[in-house]
N, C-alpha and C positions, 0 to 999 in steps of 0.2 A: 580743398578743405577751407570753410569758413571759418574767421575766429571774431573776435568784436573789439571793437575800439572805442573810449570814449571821450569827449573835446568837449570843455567847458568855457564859456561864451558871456561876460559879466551884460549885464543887462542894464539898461540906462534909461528907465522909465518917465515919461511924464505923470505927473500927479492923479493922473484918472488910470494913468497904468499900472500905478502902483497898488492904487488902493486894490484894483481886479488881482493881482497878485497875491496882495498881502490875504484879502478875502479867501481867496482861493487857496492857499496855505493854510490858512487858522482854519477852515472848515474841514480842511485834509485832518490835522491836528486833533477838532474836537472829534470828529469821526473815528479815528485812532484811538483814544481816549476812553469811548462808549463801548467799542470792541476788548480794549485790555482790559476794563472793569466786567465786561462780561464773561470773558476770558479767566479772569483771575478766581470769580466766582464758582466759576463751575469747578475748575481747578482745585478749588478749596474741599467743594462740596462731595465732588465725584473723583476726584483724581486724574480727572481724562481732563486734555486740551481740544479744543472747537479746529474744524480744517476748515480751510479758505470757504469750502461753498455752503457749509455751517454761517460765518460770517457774513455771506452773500444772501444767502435766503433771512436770515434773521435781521441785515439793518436795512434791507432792501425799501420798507418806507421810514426809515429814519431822515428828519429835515438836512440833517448835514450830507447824509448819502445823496438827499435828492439838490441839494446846491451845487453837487458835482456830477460830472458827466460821467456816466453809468459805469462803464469803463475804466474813465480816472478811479472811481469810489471804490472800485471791485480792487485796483493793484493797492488801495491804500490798505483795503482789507486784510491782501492776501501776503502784504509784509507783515501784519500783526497776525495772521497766523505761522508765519515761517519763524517769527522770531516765539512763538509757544514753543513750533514743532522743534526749535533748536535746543532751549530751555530744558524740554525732554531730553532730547539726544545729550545734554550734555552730563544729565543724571545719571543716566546710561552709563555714559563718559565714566565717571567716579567711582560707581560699582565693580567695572571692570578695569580699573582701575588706569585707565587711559589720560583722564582728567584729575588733576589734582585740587586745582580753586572749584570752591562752589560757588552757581551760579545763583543769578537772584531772576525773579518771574517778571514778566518785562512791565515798567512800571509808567507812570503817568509824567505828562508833561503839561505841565501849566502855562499857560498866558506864553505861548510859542506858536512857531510856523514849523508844518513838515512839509518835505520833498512831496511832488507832487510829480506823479509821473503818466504821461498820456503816451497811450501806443500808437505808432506811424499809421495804423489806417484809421485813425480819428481825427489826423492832422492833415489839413490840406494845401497845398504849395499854389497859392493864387498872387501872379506880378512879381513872384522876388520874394512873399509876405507868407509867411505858414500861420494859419489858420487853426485857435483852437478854438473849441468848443465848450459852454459852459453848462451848469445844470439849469432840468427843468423849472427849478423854484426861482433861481435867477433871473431865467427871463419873465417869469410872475414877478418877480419884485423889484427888481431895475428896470427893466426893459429890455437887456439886451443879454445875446446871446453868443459871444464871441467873442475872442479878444486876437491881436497877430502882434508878432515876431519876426525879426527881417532874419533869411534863409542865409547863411553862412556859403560864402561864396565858394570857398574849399572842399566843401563835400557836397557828393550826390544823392541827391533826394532817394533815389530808387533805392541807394543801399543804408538808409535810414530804418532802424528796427522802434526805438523810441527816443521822446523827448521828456528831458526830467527836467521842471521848474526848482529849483536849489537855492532855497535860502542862508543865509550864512551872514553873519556879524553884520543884520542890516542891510545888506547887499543882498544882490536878486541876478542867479546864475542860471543860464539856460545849457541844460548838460545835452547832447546828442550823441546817443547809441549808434554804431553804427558798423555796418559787417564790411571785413578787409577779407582779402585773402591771402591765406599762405605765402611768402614768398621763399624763394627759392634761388641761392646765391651757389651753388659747387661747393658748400662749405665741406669737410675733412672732419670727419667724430672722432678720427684718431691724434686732429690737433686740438689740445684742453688748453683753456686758459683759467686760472684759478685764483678765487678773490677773497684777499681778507681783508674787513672794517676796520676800523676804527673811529679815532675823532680828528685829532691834529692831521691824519694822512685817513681821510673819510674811507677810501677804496683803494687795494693793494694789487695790483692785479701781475703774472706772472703766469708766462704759456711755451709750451717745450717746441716752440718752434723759434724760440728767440727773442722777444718781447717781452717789455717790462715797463710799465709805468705804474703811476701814482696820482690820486683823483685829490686834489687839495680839499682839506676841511676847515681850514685856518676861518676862512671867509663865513663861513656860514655858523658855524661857531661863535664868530664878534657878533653877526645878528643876533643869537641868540641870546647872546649878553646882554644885548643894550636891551631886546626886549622885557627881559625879565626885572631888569632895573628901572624902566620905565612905566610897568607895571605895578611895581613896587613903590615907584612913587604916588603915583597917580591913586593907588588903594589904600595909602596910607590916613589914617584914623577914619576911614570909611566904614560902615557897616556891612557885613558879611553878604555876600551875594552881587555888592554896589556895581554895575555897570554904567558906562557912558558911553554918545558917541564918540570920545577921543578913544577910550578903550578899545573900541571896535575898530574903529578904522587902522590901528596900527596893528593889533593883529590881525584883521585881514592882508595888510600890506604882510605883515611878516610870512602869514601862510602861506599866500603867492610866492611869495622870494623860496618858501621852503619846497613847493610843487613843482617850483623853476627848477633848481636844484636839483631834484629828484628824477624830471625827465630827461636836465642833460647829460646827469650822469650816469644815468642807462642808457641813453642814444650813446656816448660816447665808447662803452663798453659792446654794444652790439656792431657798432662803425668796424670798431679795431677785430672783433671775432671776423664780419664779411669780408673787412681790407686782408687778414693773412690766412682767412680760409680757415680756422678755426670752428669747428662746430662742434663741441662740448665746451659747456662752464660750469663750473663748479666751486660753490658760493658755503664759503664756512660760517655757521650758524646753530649755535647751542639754545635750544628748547627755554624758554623762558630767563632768557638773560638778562634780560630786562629788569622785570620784575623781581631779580633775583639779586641783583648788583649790586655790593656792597664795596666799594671802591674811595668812600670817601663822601660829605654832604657836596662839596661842589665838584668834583669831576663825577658825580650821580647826575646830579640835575644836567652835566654838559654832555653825558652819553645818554641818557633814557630820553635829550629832548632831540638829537641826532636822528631823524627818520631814516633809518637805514633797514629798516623792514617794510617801509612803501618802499624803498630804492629795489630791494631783494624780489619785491614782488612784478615792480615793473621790468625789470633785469628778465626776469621769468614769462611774462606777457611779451615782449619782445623777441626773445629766443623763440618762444613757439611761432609767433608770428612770421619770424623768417627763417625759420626750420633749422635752427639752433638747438642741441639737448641742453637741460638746464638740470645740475643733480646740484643739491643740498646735503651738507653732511654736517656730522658736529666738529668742533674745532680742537677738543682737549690737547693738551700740549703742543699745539702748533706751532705757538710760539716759543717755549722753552728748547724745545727739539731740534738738531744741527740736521739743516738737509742734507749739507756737503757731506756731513760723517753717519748718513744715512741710520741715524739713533733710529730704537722702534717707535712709535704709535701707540699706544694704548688709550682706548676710551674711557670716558669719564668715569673712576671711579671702576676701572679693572687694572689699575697700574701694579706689576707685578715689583715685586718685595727685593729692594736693593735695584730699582729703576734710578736711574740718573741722566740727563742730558752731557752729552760730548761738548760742547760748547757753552759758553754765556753770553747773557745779554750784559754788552759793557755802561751804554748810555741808551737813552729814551727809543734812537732809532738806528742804533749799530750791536750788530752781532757776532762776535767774535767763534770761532769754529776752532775746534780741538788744536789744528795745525799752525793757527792763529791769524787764517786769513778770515779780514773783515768785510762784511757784507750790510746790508743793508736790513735790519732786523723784520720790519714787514713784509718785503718780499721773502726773506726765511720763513715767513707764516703762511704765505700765501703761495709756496712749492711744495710746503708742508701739506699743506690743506688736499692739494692734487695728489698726494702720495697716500690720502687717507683712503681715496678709493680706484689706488690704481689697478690694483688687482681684481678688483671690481667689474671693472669698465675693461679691462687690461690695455691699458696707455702703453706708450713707451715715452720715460722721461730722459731719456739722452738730448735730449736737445736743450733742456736746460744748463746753462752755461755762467760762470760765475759771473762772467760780465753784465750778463742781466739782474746777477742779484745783487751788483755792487753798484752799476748806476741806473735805476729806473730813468723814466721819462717825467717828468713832474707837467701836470694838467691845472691850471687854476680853471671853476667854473665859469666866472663872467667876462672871463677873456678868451677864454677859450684859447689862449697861445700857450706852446709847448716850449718848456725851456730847455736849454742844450743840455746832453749829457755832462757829467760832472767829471 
């Protein structure tokens, strides 16, 4: 079984490469642009949304379509119709009451670059050098018709599906799609490992076969500090909207640091499921907590800016990939609820009349249990979390043992060194 993976590759243009880039972007852009205004019209007028080959037969002699190569022009198309047909589906959403925010009809972008995406048989791998291809009007008005990219030595051409051109604060990233296969490690469905977030301890994780650590968030948290202090200087008596290049450059450095983050701390959770044979995770996660989170103005800004829903999602892309199950559940009382004294579970908002937790939480990261032994409050969340669907999956959680809930493993990210048990 195929699954896909993708590896993005910062690009380091000379001055004639850039501008074919930058061109080639903004024409994606205004193209995009002539499609939503036509989109939106008819929307208005008829109530129906245009599908992809609507879009293709209609811009098909448009100048933007024809500066891009047929192919590039048709996928730039066929995202401004996905993103109608979602716009619909999310109406849908609301009526039946699935979706709660309403959505807005997808809208324009000014004086910008979009993604620009060429499929593997339009790109051709000549010396080391892939080979793109530019539109017909181009070669009428420059003269030339192609531009190359040096081929990533780590992956193999043949299993290349596309290449997406990716603008981003100024910077010019070459994304390659590209199909892996299944891997297949002997893992065990019957050993669960089960993970709760946070901030100061980013990932909780705790699995009935003995194992217990903790994904530090300490570090990635100060970035997020200084960036947003640094921001705040720099915007300060500016006019609304003001950009620069200092602005850019440091949040792309921070983004990076924040994608870093995010793949090692999924690699390191799928490492530890193949290292003990593990195959179920199960990831505690309430439906719009986000946006919902009302915890204070500065631990808001320091959890909603925690990307721990790209970590969830890459957690999830990885497990499929190496034949790992991944269940998501909600987390209500996870953490108020003693695992040692087996309290019940109740979901969000069915908590039955004279409910109370057998234990408390004493301090930030300790748990005290009815009998009065102390544990480690996040992993009490994150055994919690595994007992929300064991009956489910039917686990057997004997193998959780308090020792794992009293000293996890502590992981910092950019050392990647495990400190002793405590």
């Amino acid at each position: 079984m195929s699954n896909y993976d993708c590896q993005q590759n910062l690009i380091s243009p000379d001055a004639n490469l850039k501008a074919i880039l930058e061109f080639v972007c903004g024409e994606s852009n205004k193209l995009a642009n002539c499609a939503i205004y036509y989109g939106r019209q008819l929307y208005f007028k008829t109530r129906k949304v245009p599908g992809k080959y609507d879009f293709h037969k209609m811009f098909k002699s448009n100048l933007h379509f024809q500066a891009l190569y047929s192919h590039v022009a048709q996928q730039t198309l066929t995202s401004v119709a996905e993103s109608f047909s979602s716009y619909v589906g999310l109406l849908k959403g609301i009526a039946s009451g699935t979706v709660t925010q309403r959505p807005r009809l997808p809208g324009y972008r000014k004086d910008s670059l979009k993604l620009v995406t060429f499929p593997k048989a339009d790109v051709k791998l000549k010396n080391g050098m892939l080979r793109f291809p530019l539109g017909s009007k181009v070669k009428l008005w420059f003269g030339m018709g192609e531009f190359f990219l040096p081929m990533p030595l780590n992956l193999d051409y043949k299993k290349l599906v596309e290449i997406r051109i990716l603008p981003r604060n100024r910077c010019f990233y070459a994304e390659f799609v590209y199909r892996v296969e299944e891997l297949a490690y002997g893992v065990d469905p019957g050993n669960v490992l089960g993970l709760d977030h946070g901030i100061n301890n980013w990932l909780t994780g705790v699995s009935n076969v003995g194992t217990s650590f903790i994904i530090d968030g300490l570090h990635l948290k100060s970035l997020n500090q200084w960036y947003n202090k640094r921001i705040s200087v720099l915007k300060e008596n500016q006019p609304q909207g003001f950009w620069s290049n200092q602005l850019a450059r440091i949040t792309e450095k921070r983004n990076r640091q924040v994608r870093d983050a995010v793949n090692k701390a999924a690699r390191i959770v799928v490492n530890h499921c193949r290292d003990n044979q593990i195959g179920t995770v199960v990831f505690g996660w309430n439906k719009d907590q986000k946006q919902n989170a009302n915890i204070g103005k500065k631990t808001n800004q320091k959890f909603v800016q925690i990307p721990t829903g790209r970590l969830k999602e890459r957690i999830s892309q990885l497990c499929q990939k190496h034949g790992i199950k991944f269940v998501e559940t909600e987390e209500a009382y996870t953490s108020k609820a003693s695992f040692i004294d087996n309290d019940s579970l109740p979901k969000f908002g069915e908590k039955t009349e004279g409910w109370k937790e057998s234990g408390k939480r004493v301090t930030r990261g300790l748990y005290r249990s009815a009998s009065g032994t102390k544990i480690n409050a996040d992993c009490n969340g994150a055994a919690n979390i595994i007992r929300k669907v064991v009956v489910k999956l039917g686990l057997n959680l004997g193998g959780i043992s308090s020792g794992d809930l009293i000293a996890p493993l502590k992981i910092r990210l950019w050392t990647l060194q495990e400190s002793p048990r405590i």
